[in-house]
N, C-alpha and C positions, 0 to 999 in steps of 0.2 A: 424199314426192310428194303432187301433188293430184288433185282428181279432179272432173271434168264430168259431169254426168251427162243421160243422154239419155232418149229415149222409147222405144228399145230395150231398156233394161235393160245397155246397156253402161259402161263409163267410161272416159274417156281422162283419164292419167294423165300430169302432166307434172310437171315439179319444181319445188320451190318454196324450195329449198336459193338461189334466187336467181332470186326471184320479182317483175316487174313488176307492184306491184297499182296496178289505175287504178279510180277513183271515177266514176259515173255510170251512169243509165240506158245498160243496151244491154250490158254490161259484164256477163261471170258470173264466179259470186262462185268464187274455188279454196278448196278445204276438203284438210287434211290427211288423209291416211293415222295415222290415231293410234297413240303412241310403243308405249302399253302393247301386248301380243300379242291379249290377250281384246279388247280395244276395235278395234284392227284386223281381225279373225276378224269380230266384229259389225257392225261398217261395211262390210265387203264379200261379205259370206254371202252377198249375193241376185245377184253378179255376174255373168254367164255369160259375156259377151267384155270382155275387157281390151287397151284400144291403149294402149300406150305414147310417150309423145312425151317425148323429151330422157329417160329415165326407165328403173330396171329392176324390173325385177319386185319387189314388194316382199315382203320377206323380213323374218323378226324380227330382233331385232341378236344373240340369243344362242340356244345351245339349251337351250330350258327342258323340263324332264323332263316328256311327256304332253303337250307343246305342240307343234304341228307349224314348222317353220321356214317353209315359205309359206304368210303368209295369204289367199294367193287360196282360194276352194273350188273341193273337189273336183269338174273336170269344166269349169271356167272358160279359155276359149281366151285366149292372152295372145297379141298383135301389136305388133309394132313399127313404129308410122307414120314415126318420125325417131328416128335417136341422137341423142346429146348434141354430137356433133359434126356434124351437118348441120343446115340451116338450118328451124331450128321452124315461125319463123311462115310462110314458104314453103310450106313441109309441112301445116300448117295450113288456108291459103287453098287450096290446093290441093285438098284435103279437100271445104273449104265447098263451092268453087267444082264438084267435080264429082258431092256431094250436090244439089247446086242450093239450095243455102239460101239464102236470105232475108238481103240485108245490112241492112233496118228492122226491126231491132230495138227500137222504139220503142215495143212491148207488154211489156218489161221492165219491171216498177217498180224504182224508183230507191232506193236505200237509203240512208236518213238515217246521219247520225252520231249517237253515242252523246251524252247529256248528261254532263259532269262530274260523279262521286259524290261529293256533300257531307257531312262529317260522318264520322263511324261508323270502323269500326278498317279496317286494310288489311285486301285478302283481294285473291288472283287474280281473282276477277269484277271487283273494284270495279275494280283494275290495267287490265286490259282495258280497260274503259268510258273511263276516264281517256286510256289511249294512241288508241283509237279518236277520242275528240272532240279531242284537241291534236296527234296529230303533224301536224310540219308538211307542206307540199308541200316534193316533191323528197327528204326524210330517207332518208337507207340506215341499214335496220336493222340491228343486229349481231345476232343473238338464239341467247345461251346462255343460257336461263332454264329447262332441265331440268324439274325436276318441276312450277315455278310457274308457269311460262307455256304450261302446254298448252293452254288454252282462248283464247291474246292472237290465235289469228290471226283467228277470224272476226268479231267485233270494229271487227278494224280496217280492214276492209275498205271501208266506208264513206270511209276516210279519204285524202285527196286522192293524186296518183300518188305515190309511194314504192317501194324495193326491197328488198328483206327477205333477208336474208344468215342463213344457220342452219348448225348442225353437220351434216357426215354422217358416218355411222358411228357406234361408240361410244365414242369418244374425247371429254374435255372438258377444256378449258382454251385452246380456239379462239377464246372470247370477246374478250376485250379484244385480241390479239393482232390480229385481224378489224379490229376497230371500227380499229385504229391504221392497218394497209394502206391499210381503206378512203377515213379521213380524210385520209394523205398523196396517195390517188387521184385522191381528187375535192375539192382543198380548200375550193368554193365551197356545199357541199353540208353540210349536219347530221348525224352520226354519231350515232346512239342506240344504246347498246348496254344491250342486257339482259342481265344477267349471275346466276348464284348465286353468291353465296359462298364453296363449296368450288372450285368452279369456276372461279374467279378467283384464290382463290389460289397457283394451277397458276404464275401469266404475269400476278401485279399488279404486274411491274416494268414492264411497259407501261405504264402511269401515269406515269412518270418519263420513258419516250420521247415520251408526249405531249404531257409539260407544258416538254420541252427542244425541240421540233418544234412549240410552239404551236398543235396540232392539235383541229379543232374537234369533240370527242368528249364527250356527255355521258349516264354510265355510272350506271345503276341497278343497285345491287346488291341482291339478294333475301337480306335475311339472318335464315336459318331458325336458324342456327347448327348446322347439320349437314349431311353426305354425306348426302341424303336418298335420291336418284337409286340410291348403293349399296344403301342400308339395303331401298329396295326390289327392289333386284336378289339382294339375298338373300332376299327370300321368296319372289322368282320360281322360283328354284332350288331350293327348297324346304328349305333350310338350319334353318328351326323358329327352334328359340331358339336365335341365333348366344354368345350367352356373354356376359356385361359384357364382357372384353375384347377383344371382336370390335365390341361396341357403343361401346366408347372409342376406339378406333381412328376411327368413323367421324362424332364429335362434335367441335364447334369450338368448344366451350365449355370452362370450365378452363383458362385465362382465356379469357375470351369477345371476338371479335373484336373492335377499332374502326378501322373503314372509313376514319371520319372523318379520326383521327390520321395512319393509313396512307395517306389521300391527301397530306394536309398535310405528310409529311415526302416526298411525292415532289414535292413540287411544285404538287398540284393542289388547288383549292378544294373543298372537301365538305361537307355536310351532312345532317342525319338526318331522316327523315322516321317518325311514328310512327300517326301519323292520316292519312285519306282529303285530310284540307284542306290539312296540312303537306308531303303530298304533291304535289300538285297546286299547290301554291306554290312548291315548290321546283323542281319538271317547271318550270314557267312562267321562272322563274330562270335554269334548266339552260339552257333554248332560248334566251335573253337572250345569255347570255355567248358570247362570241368565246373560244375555248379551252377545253382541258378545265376539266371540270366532275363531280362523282360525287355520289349521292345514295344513302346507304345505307338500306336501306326494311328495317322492322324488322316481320317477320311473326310 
């Protein structure tokens, strides 16, 4: 979920599991609820009333020992303005309208796009920057990028209207299967999907649906070459030292994945990107092409 925030000290909290972001002054920016529990607990410690729109209360995804399941704090009144089945922005204007707010919004400053990062090795920040200055207008994002892309959303916010498609829950392997619905949805539209690697491996015969359905999907995969997402769910849990063979279990190396190959034998074009520039050449590439397309980014 995201979150607004006011000069009360409240936030209204809407979802962002399928989020319209629009570019321009006047426009506020939606910031996540963050994955981890401590980072969530730190983001909303100072909250006292919590509205809900389209949204529920936000809860961690597991129970971590000594960690409380909601991170709202203690004492924080949570309201529900709209469910996810009545009509948001309704409820919304509604809202404005009997706040008496201001529809000049025009003392907003506007927020630029990111530059292109040139050079230098990948990392999630430079990723960011990168999707913030190129995605195009209209793209629906897929986004399973787990542990890599916690930082892509504010980013990209800057960046022309778009719809942002993410997991809920703690299930993963909704990635590519996503990106595929979406593309056969909407077929005049750009599919980008952010994927992990372990994550994909779940449902990369979708790949093969897309390249037989000439669906216009092009899929970045994060290849850390590990369950990273687990590996840190077991420290959450307080597991210590899970064992080599708890730690082999949750690595993709031995033999080490090729994305590349594994598009090519379903059909779809691939390429590897290993640097910020090869990246960014190959994004540019991906948006080119009419049909799938996959870029395996090697972190």
């Amino acid at each position: 979920a995201g979150r607004i925030a006011s000069k009360t000290g409240a936030r209204l909290m809407a979802p962002t599991s399928n989020a319209r972001i629009a570019r321009g002054a006047g426009r506020v920016a939606v910031e996540r609820v963050p994955y981890p529990v401590d980072h969530a607990l730190a983001a909303l410690k100072d909250v006292q009333h919590l509205i809900l729109v389209g949204a529920r209360t936000p809860t961690a995804f597991f129970a971590y020992p000594g960690k409380p399941s909601l991170v709202t704090p203690p004492g924080c009144e949570v309201q529900t303005l709209a469910t996810a089945e009545q009509d948001l922005i309704a409820a919304l204007a509604a809202l404005a309208e009997a706040l008496h707010a201001p529809r000049d919004s025009s003392n907003v400053a506007p927020v630029e796009r990111p530059q292109v990062p040139r050079g230098g090795a990948v990392t999630p920040e430079a990723i960011a920057a990168m999707l913030g200055a190129l995605l195009p207008e209209g793209a629906i994002v897929c986004d399973e990028s787990v542990t890599t892309g916690r930082g892509f959303f504010p980013m990209t916010r800057a960046a022309p209207p778009h719809d942002w498609l993410q997991i809920t829950g703690g299930a993963i392997g909704l990635g590519m299967p996503l990106a595929t619905g979406a593309a056969v949805a909407c077929p005049e539209r750009k599919v980008v999907n952010l994927e992990a690697d372990g994550s994909g491996m779940y449902t990369l015969q979708a790949l093969w649906t897309q390249a037989r359905e000439r669906l216009d999907v092009l899929t970045l995969v994060w290849s850390n070459r590990t369950y990273a997402i687990l590996r840190h769910e077991l420290a959450q849990v307080g597991a210590g030292n899970p064992g080599r063979k708890a730690l082999d279990m949750l690595s993709l190396g031995d033999p080490e994945l090729d994305w590349v190959r594994l598009a090519g034998g379903m059909g779809v074009e691939g390429r590897r990107a290993a640097t910020m520039d090869e990246l960014a050449h190959a994004f540019r590439a991906g948006l080119r092409a009419k049909g799938p397309f996959l870029i395996e980014v090697v972190l």
